[in-house]
VMD Tcl script that builds the backbone (N, CA, C; Angstrom):
set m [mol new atoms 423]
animate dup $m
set s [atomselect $m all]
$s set {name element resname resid chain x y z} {
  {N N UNK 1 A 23.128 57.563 42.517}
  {CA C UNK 1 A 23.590 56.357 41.866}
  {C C UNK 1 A 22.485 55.298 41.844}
  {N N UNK 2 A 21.995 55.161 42.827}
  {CA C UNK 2 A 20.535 54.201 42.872}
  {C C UNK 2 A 19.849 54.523 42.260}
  {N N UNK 3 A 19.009 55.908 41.749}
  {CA C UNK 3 A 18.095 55.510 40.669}
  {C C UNK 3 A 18.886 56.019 39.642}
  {N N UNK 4 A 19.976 56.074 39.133}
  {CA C UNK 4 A 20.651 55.543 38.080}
  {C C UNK 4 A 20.179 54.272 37.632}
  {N N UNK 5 A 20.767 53.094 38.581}
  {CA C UNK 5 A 20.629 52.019 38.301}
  {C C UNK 5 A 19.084 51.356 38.403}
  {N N UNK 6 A 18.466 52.024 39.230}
  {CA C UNK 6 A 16.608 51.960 39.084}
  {C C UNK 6 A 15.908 52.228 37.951}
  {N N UNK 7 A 16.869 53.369 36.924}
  {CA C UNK 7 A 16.088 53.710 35.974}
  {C C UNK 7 A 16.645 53.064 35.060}
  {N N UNK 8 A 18.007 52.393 34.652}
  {CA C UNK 8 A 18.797 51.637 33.606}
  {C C UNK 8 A 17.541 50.108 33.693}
  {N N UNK 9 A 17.452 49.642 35.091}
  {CA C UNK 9 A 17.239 48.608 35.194}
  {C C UNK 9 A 15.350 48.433 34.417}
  {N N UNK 10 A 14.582 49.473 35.251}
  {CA C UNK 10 A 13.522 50.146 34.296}
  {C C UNK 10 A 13.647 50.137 32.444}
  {N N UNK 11 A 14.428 50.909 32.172}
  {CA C UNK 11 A 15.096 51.308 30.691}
  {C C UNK 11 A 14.864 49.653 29.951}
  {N N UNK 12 A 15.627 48.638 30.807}
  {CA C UNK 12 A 16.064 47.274 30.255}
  {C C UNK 12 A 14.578 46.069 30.289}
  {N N UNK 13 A 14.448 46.913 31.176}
  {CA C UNK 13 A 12.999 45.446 31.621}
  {C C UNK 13 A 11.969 46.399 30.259}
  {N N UNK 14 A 11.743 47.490 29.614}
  {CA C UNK 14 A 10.568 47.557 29.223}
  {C C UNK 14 A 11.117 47.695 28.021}
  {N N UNK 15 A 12.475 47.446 27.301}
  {CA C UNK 15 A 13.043 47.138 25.880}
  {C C UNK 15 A 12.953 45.766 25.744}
  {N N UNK 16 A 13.140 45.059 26.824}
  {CA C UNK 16 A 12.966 43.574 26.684}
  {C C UNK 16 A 11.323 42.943 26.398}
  {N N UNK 17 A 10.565 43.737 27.588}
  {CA C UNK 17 A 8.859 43.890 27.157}
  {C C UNK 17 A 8.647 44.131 25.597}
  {N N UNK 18 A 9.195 44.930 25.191}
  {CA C UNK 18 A 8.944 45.759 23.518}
  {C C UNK 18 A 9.621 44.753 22.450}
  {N N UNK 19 A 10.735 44.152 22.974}
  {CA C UNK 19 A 11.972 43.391 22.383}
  {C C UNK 19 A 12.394 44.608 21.285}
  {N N UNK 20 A 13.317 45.406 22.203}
  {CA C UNK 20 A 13.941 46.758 21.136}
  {C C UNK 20 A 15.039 47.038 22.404}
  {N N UNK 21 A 15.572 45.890 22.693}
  {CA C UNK 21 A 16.886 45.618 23.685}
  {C C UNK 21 A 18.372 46.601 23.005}
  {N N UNK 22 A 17.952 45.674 21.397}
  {CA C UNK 22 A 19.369 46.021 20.972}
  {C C UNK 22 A 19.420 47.955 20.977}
  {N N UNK 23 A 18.180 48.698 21.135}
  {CA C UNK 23 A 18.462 49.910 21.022}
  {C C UNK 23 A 18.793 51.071 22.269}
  {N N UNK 24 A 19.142 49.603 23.550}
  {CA C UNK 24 A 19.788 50.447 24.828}
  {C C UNK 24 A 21.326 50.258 24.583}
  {N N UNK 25 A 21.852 51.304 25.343}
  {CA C UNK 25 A 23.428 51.777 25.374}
  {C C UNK 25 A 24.047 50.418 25.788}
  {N N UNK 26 A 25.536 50.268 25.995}
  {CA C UNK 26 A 26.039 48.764 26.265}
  {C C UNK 26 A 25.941 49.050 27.905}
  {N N UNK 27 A 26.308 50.448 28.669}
  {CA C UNK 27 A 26.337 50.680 29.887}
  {C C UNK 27 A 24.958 49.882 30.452}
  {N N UNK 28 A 23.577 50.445 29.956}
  {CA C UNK 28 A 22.354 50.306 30.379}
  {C C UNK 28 A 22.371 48.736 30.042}
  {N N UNK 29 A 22.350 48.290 29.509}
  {CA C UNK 29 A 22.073 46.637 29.435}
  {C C UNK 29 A 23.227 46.146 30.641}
  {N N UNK 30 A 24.236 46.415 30.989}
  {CA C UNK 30 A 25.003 46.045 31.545}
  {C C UNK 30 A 24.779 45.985 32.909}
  {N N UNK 31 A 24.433 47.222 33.223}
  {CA C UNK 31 A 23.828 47.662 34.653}
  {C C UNK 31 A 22.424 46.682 35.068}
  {N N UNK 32 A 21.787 46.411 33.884}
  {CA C UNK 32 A 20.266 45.578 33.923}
  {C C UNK 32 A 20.662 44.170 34.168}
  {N N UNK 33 A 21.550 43.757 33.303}
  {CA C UNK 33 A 21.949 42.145 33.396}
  {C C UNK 33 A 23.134 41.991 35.010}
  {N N UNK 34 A 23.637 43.233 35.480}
  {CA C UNK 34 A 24.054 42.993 36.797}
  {C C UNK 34 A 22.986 42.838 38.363}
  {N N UNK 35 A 22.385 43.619 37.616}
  {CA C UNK 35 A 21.140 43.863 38.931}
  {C C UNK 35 A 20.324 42.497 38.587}
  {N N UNK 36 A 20.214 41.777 37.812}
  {CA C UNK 36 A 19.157 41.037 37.224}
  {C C UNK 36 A 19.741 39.640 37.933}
  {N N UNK 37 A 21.488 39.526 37.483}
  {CA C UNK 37 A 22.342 38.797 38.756}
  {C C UNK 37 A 22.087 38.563 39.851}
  {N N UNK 38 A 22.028 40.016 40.445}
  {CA C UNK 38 A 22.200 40.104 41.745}
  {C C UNK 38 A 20.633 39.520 42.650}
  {N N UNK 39 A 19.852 40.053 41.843}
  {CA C UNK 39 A 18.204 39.767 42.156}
  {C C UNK 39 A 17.930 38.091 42.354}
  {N N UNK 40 A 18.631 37.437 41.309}
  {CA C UNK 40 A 18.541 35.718 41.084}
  {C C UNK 40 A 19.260 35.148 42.163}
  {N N UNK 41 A 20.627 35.615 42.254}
  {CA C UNK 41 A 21.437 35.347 43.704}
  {C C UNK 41 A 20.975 35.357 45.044}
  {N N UNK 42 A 20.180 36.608 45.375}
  {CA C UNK 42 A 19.355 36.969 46.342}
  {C C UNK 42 A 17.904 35.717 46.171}
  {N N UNK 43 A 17.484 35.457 45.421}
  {CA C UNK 43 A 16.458 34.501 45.633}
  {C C UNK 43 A 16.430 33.152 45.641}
  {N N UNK 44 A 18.163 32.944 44.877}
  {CA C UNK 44 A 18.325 31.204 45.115}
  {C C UNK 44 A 19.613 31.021 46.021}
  {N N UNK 45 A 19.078 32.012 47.328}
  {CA C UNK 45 A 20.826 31.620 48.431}
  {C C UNK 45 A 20.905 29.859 48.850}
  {N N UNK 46 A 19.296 29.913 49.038}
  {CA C UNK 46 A 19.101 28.481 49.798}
  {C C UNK 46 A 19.294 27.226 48.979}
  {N N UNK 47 A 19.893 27.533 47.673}
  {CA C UNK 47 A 20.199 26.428 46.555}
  {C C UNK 47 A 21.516 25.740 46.936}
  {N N UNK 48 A 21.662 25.049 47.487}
  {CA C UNK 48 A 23.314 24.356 47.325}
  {C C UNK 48 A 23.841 23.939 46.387}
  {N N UNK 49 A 23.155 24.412 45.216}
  {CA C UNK 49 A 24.118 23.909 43.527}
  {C C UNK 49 A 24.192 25.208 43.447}
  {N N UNK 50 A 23.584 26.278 43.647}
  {CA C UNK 50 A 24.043 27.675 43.679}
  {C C UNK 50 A 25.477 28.081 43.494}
  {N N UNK 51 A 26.347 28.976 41.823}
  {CA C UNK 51 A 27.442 29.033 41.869}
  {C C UNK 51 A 27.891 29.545 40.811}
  {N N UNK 52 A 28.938 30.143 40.333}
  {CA C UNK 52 A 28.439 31.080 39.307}
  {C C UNK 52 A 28.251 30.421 37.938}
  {N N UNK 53 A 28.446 29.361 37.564}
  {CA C UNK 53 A 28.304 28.672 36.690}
  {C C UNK 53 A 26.799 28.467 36.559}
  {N N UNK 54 A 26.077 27.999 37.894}
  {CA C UNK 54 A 24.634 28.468 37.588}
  {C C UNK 54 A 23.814 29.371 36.999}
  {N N UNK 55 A 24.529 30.370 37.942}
  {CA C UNK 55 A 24.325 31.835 37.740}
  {C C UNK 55 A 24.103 32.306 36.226}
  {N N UNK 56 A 25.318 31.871 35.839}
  {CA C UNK 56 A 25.335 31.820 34.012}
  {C C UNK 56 A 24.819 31.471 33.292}
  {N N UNK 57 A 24.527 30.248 33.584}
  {CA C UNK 57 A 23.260 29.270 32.694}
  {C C UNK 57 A 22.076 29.609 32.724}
  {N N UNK 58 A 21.590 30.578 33.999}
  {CA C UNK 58 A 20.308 30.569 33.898}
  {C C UNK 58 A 20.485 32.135 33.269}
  {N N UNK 59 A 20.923 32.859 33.041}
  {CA C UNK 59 A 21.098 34.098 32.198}
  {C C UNK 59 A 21.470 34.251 30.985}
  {N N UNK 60 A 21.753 32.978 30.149}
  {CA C UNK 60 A 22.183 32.339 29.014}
  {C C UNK 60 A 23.538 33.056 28.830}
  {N N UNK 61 A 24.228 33.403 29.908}
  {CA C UNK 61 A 25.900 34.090 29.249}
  {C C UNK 61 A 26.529 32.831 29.776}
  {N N UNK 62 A 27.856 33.322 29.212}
  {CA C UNK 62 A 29.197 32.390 29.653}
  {C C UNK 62 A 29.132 32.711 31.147}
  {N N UNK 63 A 30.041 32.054 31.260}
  {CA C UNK 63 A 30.871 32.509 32.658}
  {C C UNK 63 A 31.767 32.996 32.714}
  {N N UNK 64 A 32.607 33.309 31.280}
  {CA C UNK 64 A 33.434 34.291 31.234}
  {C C UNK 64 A 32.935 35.773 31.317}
  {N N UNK 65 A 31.610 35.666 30.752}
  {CA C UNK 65 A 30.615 37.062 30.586}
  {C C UNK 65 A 30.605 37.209 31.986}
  {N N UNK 66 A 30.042 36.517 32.596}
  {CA C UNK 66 A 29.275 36.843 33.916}
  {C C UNK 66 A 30.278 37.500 35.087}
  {N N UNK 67 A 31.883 36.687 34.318}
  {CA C UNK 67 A 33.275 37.767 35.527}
  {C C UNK 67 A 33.109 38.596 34.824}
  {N N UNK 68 A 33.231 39.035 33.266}
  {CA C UNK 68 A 33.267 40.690 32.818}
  {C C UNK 68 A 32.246 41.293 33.595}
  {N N UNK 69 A 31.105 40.801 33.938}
  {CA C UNK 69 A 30.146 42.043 34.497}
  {C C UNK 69 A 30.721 42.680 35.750}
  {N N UNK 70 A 31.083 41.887 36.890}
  {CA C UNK 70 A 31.391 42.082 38.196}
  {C C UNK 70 A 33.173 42.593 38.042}
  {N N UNK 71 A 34.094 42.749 36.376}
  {CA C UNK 71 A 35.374 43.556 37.049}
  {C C UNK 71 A 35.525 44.583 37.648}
  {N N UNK 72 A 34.459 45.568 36.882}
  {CA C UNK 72 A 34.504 46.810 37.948}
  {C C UNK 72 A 33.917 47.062 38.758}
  {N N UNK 73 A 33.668 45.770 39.827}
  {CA C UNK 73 A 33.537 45.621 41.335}
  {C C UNK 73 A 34.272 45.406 42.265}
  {N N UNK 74 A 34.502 45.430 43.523}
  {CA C UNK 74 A 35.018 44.946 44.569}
  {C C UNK 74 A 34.489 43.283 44.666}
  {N N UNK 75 A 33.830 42.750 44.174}
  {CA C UNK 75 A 33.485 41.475 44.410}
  {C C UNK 75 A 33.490 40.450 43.165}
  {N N UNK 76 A 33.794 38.973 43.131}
  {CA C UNK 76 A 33.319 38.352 42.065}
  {C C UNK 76 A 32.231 37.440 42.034}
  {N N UNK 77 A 31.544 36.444 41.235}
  {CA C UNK 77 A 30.504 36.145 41.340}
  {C C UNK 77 A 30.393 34.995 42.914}
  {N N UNK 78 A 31.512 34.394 42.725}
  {CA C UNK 78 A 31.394 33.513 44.106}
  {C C UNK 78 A 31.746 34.246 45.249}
  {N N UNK 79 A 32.505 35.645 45.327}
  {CA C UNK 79 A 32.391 35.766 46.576}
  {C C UNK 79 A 30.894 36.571 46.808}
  {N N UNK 80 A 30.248 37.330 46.117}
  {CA C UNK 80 A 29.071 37.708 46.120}
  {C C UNK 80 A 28.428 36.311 46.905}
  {N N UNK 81 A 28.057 35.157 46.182}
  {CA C UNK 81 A 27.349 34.691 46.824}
  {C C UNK 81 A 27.503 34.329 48.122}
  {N N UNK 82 A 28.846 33.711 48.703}
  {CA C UNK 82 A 29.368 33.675 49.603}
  {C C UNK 82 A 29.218 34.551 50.802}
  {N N UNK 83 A 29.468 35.967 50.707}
  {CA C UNK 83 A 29.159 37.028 51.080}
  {C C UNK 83 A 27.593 36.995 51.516}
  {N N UNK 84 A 26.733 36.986 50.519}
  {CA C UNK 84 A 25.851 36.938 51.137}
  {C C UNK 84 A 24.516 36.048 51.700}
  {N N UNK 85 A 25.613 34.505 51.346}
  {CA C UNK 85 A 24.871 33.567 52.418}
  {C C UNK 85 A 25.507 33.156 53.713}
  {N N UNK 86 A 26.769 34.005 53.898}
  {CA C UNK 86 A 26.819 34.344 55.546}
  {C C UNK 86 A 26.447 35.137 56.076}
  {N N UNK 87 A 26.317 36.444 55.372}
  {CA C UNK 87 A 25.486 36.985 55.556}
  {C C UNK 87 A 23.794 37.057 56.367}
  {N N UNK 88 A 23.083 35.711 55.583}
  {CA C UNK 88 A 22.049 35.299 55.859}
  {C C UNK 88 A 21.752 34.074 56.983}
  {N N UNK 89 A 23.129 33.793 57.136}
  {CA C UNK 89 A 23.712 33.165 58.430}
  {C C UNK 89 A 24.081 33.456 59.820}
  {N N UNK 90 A 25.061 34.808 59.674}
  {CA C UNK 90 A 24.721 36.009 60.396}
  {C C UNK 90 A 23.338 36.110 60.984}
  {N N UNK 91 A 22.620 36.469 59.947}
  {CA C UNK 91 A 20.881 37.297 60.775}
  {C C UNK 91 A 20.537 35.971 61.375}
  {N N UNK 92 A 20.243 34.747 60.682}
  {CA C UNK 92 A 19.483 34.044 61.187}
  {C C UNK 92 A 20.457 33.224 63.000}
  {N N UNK 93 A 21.425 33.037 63.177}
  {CA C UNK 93 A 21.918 33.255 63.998}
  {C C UNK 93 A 21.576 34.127 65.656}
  {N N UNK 94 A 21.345 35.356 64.750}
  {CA C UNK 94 A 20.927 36.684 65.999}
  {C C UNK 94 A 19.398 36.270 66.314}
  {N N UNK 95 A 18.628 35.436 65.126}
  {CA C UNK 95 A 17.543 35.780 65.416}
  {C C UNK 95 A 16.760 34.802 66.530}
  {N N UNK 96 A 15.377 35.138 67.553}
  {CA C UNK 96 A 15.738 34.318 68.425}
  {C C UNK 96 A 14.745 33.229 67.900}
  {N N UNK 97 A 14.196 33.193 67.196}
  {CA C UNK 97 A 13.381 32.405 66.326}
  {C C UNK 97 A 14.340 31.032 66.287}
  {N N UNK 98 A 15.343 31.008 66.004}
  {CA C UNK 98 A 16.510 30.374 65.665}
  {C C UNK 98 A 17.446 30.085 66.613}
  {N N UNK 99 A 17.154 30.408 67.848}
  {CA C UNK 99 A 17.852 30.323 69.104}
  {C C UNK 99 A 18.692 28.714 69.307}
  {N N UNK 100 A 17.556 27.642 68.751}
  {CA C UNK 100 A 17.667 26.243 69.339}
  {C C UNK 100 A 17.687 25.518 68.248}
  {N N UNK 101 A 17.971 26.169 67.438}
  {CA C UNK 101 A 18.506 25.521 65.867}
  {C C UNK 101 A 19.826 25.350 65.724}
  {N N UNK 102 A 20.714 23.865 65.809}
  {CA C UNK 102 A 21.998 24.351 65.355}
  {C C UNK 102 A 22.368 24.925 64.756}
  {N N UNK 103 A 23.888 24.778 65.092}
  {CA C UNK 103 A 24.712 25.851 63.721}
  {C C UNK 103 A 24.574 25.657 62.415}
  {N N UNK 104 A 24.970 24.117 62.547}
  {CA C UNK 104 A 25.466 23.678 61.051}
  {C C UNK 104 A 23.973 23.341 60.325}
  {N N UNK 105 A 22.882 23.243 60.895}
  {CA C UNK 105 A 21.555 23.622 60.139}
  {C C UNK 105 A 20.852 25.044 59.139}
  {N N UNK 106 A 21.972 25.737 60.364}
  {CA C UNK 106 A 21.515 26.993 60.096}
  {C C UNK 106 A 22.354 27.205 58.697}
  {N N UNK 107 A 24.077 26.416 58.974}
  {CA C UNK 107 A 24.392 26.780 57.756}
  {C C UNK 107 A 24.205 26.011 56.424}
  {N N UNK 108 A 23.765 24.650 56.376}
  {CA C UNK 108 A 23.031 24.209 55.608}
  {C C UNK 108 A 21.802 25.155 54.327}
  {N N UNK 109 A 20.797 25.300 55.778}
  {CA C UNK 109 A 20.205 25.840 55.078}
  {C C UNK 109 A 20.636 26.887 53.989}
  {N N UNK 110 A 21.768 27.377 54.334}
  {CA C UNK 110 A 22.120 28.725 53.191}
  {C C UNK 110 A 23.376 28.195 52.275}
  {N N UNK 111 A 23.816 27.199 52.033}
  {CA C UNK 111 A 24.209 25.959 51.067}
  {C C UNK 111 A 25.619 25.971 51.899}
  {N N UNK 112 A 26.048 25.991 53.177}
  {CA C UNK 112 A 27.224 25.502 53.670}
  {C C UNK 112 A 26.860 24.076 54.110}
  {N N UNK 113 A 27.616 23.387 53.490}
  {CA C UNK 113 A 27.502 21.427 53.847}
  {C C UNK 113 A 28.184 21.655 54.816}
  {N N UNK 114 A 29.733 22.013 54.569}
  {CA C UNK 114 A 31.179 21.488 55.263}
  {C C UNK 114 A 31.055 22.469 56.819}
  {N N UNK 115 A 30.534 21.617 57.831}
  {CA C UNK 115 A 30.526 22.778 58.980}
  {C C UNK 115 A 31.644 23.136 59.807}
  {N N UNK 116 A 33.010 22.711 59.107}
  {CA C UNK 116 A 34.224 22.885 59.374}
  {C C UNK 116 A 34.705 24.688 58.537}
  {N N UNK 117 A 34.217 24.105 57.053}
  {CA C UNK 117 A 34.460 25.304 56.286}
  {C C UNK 117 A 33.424 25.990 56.560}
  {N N UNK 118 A 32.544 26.006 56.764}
  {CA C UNK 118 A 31.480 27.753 57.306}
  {C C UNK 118 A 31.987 28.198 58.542}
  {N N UNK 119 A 32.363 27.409 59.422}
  {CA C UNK 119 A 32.890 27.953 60.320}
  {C C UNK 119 A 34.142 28.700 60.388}
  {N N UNK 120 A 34.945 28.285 59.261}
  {CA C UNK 120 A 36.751 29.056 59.222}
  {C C UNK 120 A 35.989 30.563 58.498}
  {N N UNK 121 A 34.934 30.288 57.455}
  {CA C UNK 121 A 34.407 31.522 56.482}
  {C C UNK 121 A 33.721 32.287 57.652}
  {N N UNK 122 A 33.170 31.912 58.445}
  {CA C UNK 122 A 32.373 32.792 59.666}
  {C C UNK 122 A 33.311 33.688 60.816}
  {N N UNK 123 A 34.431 32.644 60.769}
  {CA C UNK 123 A 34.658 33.980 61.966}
  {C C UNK 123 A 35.569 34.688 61.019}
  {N N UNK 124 A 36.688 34.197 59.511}
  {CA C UNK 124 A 37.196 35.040 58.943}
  {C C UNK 124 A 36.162 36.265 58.504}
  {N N UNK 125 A 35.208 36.195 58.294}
  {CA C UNK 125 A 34.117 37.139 58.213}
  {C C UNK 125 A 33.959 38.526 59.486}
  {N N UNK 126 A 33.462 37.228 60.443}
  {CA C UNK 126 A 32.764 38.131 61.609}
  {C C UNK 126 A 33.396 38.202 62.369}
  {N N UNK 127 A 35.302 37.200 62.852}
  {CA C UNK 127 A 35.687 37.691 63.818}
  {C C UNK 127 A 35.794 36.653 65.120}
  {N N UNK 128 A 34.595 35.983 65.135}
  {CA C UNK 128 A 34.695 35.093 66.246}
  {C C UNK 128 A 33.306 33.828 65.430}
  {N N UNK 129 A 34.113 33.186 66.064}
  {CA C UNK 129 A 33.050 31.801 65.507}
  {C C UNK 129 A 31.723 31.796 65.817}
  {N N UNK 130 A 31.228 30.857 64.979}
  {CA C UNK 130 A 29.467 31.043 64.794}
  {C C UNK 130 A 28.962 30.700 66.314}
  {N N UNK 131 A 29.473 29.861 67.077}
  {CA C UNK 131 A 28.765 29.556 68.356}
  {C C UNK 131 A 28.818 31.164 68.927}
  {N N UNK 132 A 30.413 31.405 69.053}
  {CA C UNK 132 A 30.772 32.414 70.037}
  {C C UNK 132 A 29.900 33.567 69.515}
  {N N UNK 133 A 29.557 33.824 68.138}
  {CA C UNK 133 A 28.680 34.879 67.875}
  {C C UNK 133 A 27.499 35.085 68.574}
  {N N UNK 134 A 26.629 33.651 68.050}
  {CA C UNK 134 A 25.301 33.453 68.759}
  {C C UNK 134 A 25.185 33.711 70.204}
  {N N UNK 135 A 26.517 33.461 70.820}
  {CA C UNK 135 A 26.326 33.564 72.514}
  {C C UNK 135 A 26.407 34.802 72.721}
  {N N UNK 136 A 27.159 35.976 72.049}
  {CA C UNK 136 A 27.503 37.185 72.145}
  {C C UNK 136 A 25.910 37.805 72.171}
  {N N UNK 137 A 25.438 37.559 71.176}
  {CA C UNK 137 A 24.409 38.255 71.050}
  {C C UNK 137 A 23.421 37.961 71.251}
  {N N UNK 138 A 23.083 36.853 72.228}
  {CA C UNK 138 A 22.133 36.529 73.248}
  {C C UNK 138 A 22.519 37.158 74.560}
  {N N UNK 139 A 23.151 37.607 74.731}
  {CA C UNK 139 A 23.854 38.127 76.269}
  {C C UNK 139 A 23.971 39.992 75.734}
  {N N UNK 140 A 23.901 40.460 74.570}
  {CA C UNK 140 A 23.238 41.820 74.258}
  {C C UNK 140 A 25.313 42.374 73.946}
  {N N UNK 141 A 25.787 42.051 73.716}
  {CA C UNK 141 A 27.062 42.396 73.212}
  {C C UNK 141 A 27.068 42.785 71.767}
}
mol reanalyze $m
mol bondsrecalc $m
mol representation Tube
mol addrep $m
């Protein structure tokens, strides 16, 4: 399935190079403009205007387009991001680099303001709250 989508995504980047887009399948453009999503998401976590309305604008679709891409997923565009800027909250947390960094810095940095709401999204996530995490896994649990 991965280089499926390695080679669609390939397929899309060098029709767009050529500009002879319109002569890939609707699957293959589809698969290209999801990964192409996912790639922009992954590089602007640390944006706090970050959202799918962004997301959209900078890909010139709607935002109605941008839920058609992600229906036949388990995820939609905000929980994707969501997902994976606790995600990136998570690691930086464990890491000890980050030991003596608060919480709510830590979640800042990955666009949580409200350190009430990252914290209800953190342990509904992980289970136990962001302190209790960090302590867990300084003590090797």
């Amino acid at each position: 399935m991965l280089g499926g989508v390695a080679l669609d995504l390939l397929t899309a980047t060098l029709a767009q190079r050529l500009d002879i887009e319109g002569i890939l399948s609707p699957e293959t453009r589809h698969t290209a403009l999801r990964a192409r999503v996912v790639d922009f998401v992954d590089r602007h976590l640390d944006n706090a205007e970050l959202s799918p309305r962004t997301v959209a604008a900078a890909h010139h679709i709607s935002l109605r387009s941008l839920h058609r891409l992600f229906e036949g997923e388990a995820t939609t565009p905000a929980e994707l991001i969501r997902a994976k800027r606790l995600e990136r909250c998570r690691r930086d947390l464990c890491n000890p680099l980050y030991a003596r960094q608060p919480v709510h810095l830590i979640a800042a940095r990955w666009g949580f303001a409200d350190k009430a709401h990252f914290s209800r999204l953190f342990r509904a996530r992980y289970g136990r709250s962001p302190q209790a995490y960090r302590a867990a896994v300084a003590a090797g649990e």
